[in-house]
C-alpha positions as CSV (number, residue, x, y, z in Angstrom):
1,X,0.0,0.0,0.0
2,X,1.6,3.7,-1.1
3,X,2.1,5.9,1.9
4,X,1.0,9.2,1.6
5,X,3.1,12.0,1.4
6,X,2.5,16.2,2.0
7,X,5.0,18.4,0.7
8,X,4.6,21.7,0.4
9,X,6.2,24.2,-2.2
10,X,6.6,27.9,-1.7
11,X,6.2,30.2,-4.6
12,X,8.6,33.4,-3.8
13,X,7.1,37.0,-5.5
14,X,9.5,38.2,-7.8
15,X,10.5,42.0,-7.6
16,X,10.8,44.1,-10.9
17,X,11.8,47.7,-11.0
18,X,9.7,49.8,-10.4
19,X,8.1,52.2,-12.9
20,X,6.7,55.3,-11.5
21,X,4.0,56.8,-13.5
22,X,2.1,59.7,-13.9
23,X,-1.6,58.1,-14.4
24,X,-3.6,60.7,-16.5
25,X,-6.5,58.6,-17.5
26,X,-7.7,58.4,-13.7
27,X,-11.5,59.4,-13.2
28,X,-10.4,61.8,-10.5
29,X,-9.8,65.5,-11.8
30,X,-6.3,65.3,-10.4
31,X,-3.2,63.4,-11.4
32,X,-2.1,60.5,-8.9
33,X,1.8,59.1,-9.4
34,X,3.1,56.6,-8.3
35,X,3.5,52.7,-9.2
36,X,1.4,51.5,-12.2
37,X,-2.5,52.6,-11.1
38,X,-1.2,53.0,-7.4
39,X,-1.1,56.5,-5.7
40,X,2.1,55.3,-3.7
41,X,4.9,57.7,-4.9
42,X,5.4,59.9,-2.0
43,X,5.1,57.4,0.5
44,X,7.4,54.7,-1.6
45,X,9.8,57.7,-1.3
46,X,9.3,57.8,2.1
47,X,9.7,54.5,3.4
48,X,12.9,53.9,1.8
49,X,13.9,57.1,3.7
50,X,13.0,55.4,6.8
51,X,14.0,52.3,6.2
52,X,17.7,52.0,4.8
53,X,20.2,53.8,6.9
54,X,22.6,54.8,4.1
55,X,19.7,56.3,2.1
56,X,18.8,58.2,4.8
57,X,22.0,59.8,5.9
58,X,22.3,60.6,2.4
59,X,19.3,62.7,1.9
60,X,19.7,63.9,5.5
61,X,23.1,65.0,4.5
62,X,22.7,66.9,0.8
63,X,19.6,68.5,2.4
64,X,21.7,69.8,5.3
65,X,24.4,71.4,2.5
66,X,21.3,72.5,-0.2
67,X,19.9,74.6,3.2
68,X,23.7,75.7,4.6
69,X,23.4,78.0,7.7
70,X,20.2,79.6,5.7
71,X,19.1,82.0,2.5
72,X,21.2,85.7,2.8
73,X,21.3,88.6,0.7
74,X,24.3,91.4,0.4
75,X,21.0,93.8,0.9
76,X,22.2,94.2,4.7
77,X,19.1,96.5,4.8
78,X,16.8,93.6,3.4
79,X,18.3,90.6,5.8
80,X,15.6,91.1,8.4
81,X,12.8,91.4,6.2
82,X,14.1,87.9,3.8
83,X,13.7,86.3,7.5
84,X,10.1,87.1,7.8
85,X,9.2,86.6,4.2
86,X,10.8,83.5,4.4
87,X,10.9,81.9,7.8
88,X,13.9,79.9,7.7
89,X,12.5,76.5,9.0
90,X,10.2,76.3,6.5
91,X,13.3,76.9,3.8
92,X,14.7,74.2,5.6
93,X,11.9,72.1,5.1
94,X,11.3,73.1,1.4
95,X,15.4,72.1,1.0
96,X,14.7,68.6,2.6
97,X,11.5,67.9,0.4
98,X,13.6,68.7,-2.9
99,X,15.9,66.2,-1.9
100,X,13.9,63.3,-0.5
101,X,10.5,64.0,-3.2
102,X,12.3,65.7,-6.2
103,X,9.5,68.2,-5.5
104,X,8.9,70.7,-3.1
105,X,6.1,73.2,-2.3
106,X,6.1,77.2,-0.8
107,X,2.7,78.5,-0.2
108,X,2.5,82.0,-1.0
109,X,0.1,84.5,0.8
110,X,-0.6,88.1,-0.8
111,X,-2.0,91.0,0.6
112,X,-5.6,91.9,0.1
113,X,-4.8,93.7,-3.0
114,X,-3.0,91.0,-4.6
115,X,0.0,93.4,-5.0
116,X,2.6,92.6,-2.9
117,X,3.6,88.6,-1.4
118,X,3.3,88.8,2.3
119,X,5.0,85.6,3.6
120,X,6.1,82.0,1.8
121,X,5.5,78.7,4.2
122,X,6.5,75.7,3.5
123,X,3.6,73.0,2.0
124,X,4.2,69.3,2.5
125,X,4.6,68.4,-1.3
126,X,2.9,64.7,-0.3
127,X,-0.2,66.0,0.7
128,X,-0.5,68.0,-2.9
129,X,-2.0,67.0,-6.1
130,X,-2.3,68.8,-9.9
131,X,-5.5,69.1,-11.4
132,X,-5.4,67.3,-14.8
133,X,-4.9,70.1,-18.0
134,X,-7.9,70.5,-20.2
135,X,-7.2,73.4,-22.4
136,X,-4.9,75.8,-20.8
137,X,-1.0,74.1,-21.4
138,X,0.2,75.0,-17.4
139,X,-1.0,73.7,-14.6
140,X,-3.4,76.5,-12.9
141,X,-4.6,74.5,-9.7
142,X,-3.4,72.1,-6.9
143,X,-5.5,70.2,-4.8
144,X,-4.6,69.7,-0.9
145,X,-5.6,66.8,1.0
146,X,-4.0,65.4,4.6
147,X,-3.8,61.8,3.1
148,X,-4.5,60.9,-0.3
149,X,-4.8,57.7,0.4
150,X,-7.8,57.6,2.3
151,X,-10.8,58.1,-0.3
152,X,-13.1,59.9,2.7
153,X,-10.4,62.9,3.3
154,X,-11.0,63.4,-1.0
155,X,-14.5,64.9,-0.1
156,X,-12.1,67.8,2.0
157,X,-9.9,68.6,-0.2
158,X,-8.9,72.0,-0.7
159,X,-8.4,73.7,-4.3
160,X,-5.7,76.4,-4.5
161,X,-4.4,78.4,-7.8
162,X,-0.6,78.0,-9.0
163,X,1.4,81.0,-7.8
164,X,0.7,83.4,-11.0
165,X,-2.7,82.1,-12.5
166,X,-5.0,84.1,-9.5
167,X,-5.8,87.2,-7.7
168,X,-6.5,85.1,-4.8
169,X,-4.8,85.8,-1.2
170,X,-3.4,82.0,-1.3
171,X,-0.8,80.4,-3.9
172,X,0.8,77.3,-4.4
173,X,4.1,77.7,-5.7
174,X,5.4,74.2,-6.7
175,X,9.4,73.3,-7.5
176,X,10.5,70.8,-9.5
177,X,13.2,69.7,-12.4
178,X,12.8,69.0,-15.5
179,X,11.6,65.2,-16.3
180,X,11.7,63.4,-19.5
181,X,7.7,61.6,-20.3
182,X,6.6,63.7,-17.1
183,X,4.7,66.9,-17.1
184,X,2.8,67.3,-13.5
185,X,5.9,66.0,-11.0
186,X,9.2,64.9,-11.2
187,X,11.7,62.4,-9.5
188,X,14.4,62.5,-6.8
189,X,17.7,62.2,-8.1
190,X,17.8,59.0,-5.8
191,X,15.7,57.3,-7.7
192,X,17.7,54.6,-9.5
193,X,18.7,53.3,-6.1
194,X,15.0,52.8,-4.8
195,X,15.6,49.1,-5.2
196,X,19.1,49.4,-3.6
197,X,17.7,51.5,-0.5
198,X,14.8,48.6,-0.5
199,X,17.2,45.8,-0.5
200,X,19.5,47.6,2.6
201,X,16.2,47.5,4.9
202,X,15.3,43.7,3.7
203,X,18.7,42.7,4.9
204,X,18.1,44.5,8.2
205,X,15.3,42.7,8.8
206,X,16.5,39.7,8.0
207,X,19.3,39.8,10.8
208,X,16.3,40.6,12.9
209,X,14.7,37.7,11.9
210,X,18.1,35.6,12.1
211,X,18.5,37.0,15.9
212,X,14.5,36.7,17.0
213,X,14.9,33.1,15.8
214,X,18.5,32.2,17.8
215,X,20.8,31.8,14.9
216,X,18.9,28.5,13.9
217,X,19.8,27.4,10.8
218,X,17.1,26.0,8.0
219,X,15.6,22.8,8.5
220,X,13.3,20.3,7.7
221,X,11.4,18.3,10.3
222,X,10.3,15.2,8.9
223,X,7.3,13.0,11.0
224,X,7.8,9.7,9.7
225,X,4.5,8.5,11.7
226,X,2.0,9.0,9.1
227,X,0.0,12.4,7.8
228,X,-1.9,13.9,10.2
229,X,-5.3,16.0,9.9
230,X,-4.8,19.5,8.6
231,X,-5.7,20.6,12.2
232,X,-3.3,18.7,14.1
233,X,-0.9,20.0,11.6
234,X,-1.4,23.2,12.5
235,X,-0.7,22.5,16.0
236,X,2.2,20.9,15.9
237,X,3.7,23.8,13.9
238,X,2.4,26.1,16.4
239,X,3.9,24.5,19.0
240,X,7.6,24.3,16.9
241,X,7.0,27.8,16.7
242,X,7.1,28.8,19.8
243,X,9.6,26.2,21.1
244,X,12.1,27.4,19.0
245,X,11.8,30.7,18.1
246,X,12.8,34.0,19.8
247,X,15.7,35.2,21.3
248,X,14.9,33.6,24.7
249,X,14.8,30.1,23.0
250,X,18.2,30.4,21.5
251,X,20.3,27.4,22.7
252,X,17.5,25.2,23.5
253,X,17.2,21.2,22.7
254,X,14.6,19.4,21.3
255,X,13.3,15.9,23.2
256,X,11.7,13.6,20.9
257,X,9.3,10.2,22.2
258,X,9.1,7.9,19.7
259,X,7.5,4.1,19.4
260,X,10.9,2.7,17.7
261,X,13.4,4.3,16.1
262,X,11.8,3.6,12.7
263,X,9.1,6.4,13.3
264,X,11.1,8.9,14.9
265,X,11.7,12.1,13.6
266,X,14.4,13.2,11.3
267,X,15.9,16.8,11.1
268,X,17.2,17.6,7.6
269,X,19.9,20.7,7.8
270,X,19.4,22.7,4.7
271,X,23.0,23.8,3.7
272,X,23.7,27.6,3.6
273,X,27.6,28.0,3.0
274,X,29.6,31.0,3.3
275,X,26.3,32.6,3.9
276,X,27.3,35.8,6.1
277,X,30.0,36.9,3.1
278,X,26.8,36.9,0.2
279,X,24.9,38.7,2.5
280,X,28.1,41.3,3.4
281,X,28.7,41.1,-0.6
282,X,25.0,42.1,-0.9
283,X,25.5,45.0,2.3
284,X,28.5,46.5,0.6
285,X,27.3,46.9,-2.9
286,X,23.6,47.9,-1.6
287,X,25.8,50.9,-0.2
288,X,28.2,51.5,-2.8
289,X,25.0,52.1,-5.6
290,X,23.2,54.2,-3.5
291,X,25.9,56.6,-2.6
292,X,26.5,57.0,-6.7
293,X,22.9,57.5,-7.2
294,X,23.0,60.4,-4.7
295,X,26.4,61.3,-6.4
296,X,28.3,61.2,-3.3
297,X,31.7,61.5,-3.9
298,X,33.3,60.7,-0.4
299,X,30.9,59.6,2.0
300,X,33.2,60.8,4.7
301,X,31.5,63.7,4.7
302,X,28.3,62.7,6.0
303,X,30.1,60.2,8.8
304,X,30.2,56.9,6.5
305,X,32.9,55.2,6.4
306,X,34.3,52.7,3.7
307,X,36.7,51.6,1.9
308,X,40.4,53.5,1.4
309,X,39.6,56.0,-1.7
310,X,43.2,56.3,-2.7
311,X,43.7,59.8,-0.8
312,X,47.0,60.0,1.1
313,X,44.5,61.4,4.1
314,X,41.3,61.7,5.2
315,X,41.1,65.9,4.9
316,X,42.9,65.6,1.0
317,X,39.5,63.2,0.2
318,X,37.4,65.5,2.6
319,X,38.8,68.5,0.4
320,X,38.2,67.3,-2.8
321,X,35.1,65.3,-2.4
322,X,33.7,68.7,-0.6
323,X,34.3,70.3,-3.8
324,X,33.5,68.2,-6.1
325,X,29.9,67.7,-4.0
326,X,29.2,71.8,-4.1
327,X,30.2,72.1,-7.8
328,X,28.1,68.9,-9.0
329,X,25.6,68.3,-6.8
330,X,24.3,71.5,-4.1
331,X,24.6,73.8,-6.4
332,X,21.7,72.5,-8.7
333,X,19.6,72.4,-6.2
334,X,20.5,75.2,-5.0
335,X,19.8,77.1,-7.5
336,X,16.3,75.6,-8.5
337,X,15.1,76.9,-5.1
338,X,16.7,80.8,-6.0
339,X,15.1,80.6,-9.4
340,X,11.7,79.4,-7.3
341,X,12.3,82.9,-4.7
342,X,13.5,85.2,-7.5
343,X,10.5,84.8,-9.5
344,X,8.0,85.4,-6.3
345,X,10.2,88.5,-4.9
346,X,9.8,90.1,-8.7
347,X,6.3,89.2,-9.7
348,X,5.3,89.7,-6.3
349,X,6.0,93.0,-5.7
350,X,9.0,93.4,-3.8
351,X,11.9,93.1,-6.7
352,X,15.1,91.6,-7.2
353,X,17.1,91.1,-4.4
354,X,21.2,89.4,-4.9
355,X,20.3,86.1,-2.8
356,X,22.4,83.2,-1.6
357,X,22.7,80.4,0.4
358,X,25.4,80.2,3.3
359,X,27.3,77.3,3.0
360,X,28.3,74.7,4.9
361,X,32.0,73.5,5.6
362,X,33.4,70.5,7.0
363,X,35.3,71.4,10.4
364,X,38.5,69.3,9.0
365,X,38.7,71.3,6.1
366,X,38.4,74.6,7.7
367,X,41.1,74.3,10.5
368,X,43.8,72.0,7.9
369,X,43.1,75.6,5.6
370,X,43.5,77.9,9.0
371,X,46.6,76.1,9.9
372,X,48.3,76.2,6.3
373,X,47.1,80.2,6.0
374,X,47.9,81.0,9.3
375,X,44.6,82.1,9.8
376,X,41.5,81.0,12.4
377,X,38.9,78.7,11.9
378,X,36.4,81.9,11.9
379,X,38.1,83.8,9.3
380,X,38.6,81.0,6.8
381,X,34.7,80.7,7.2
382,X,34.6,84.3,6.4
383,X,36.3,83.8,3.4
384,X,34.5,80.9,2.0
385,X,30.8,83.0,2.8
386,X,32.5,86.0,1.0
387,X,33.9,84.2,-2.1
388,X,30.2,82.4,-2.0
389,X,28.5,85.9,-2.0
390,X,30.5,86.9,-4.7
391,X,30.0,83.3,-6.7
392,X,26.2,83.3,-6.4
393,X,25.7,87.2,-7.2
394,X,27.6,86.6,-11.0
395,X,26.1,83.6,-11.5
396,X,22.7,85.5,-11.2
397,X,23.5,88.6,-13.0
398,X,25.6,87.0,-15.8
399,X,24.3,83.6,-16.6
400,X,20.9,82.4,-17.4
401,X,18.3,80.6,-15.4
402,X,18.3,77.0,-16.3
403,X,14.5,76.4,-14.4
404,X,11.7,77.4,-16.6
405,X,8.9,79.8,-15.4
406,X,6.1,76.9,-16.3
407,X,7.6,74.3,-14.3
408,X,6.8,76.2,-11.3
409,X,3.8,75.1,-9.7
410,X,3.7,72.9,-5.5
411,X,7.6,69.4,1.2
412,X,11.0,66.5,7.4
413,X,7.7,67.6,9.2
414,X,5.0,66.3,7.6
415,X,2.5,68.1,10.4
416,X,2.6,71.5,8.5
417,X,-1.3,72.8,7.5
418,X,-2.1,75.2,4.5
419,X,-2.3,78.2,6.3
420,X,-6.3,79.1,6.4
């Protein structure tokens, strides 16, 4: 007589890259994006900030340089009112959205009049939507909602004009590059290393998983006393379960009562060889792509540390990589947010005004510079903000603006409202 056997096989999901899509044929009268039919962009985006720790220090890091020590002027008599227009932790915020989101949000508020912008806060860019185009070639309105994906917040939603397109007291003025196949939003410059940043936090939980579990390795437990009832089944791998999983069960033995030794219980150890160095493998080069994707050049300076570079010292790759990172990489972005500001302060009715950011310099650059110059660590600063200043204000009078006017539409605290 055949004895009967259960075997079970698992089917694993297979991941695929993913495509992030503006979906434009939706029945709503705004534009969701994110991943196929899915309105899971922004919080894709954000979950792989939480999750992978070199993605995060990343972003945490460029968005720290993009904002400096804050937004200046060489107008000393205009210093104190840029601070009010603009408070500076909402710049802040608006610098960390641009990073993380690839889009970033000021809301504008104008006098009574509509002559003259009052203030610019900072709008959480998740919580905004564009309304689809119908005739008119720009986007004219944004829609604001708390959480888009709950369908009952839709009926609260709260229109508001593009900065430029009204003569109403409240504007959205949205930032974002320039996107091949995308008209509405646009994506971090991250976003190649999604899967990388994805892969970083599965391995993290899967040394959680290895610890909760005691360091067991993968077996098979075969019950060579017949095929029990679906129910009993269930039982007895409840109760392996919670035998020998956990933490706490780490190190314990397993007792077995058997008839004979024909029916007793056989544990099959699955083999995993040289298992921690493909997982270390997988670490390393996790790491490696997303620092290019965020086109770090030495990750030194945001307190990761890897492999030797090739620099005789730390403060020759610090120098170099510092440069390197302002030139290719803090500047752009730096400069999308003053096109963004230049073109409220001058349609808004307060002009022009010579703005810059302060930047940021590593501590080991500053006092390797102060001891070769013979200088202190304060006035090397002061020379880096003044040669700065001077950088910024030709490359605003001489060259042009690379950000267009009609890709201005709508960004770490997600708790900001739209100002009522």
């Amino acid at each position: 007589m055949k004895k009967e056997q259960n075997f079970s096989v698992l089917n694993f999901s297979r991941q695929t890259v993913p495509i992030v899509m503006e979906d434009t044929k939706t029945r709503y009268n705004w534009v969701p994006v994110g991943i196929y039919d899915q309105d899971d962009f922004f919080e894709m985006l954000t979950d792989a900030y939480n999750t992978s720790t070199t993605n995060a220090a990343c972003i945490e890091g460029v968005s720290d340089l993009i904002y400096g020590k804050g937004l200046t002027t060489t107008d000393n008599l205009f210093k104190e009112e840029l601070s009010r227009l603009i408070p500076p932790e909402d710049l802040r915020r608006v610098s960390f959205d641009v990073k993380l989101y690839g889009n970033a949000a000021f809301q504008v508020v104008w006098n009574k009049e509509h002559t003259k912008v009052k203030k610019l806060y900072h709008v959480p860019v998740q919580t905004l939507r564009a309304k689809k185009l119908e005739i008119s070639s720009k986007i004219e309105t944004y829609f604001y909602c708390t959480d888009w994906s709950d369908t009952r917040k839709h009926k609260t939603k709260i229109e508001i004009p593009t900065f430029g397109t009204s003569k109403e007291e409240r504007e959205i003025l949205y930032i974002k590059e320039y996107e091949p196949n995308r008209y509405y939003y646009s994506l971090p410059d991250w976003i190649s290393a999604l899967q990388y940043s994805i892969s970083e936090a599965e391995l993290s939980n899967l040394h959680v998983n290895n610890i909760e579990n005691g360091f067991l390795p993968t077996a098979m437990v075969n019950f060579n006393n017949g095929v029990p009832a679906p129910e009993e089944r269930q039982t007895i791998e409840s109760l392996l379960e919670a035998k020998f999983t956990g933490t706490s069960n780490a190190g314990r033995f397993m007792v077995s009562f058997n008839d004979d030794a024909i029916n007793k219980p056989t544990i099959d150890v699955i083999p995993t060889e040289n298992l921690h160095e493909k997982y270390q493998y997988v670490a390393e080069y996790a790491q490696d792509r997303i620092l290019v994707a965020h086109r770090i050049v030495s990750p030194l300076l945001f307190g990761i540390r890897t492999a030797n570079n090739g620099f005789s010292s730390q403060s020759d790759e610090m120098k170099t990589a510092f440069s390197i990172m302002q030139t290719m990489t803090i500047f752009p972005f730096q400069n999308l947010l003053l096109n963004a500001i230049d073109k409220v302060f001058i349609e808004g009715g307060i002009g022009k005004k010579d703005l810059y950011f302060e930047q940021l310099t590593p501590l080991v650059i500053l006092s390797e510079t102060a001891e070769e110059t013979d200088s202190t660590i304060e006035e090397v600063q002061d020379d880096v903000d003044t040669s700065m200043e001077n950088t910024e204000t030709t490359q605003m009078e001489d060259e042009p603006k690379y950000v267009r006017p009609s890709d201005y539409g709508f960004s770490k605290n997600y708790d900001t409202e739209i100002v009522k």
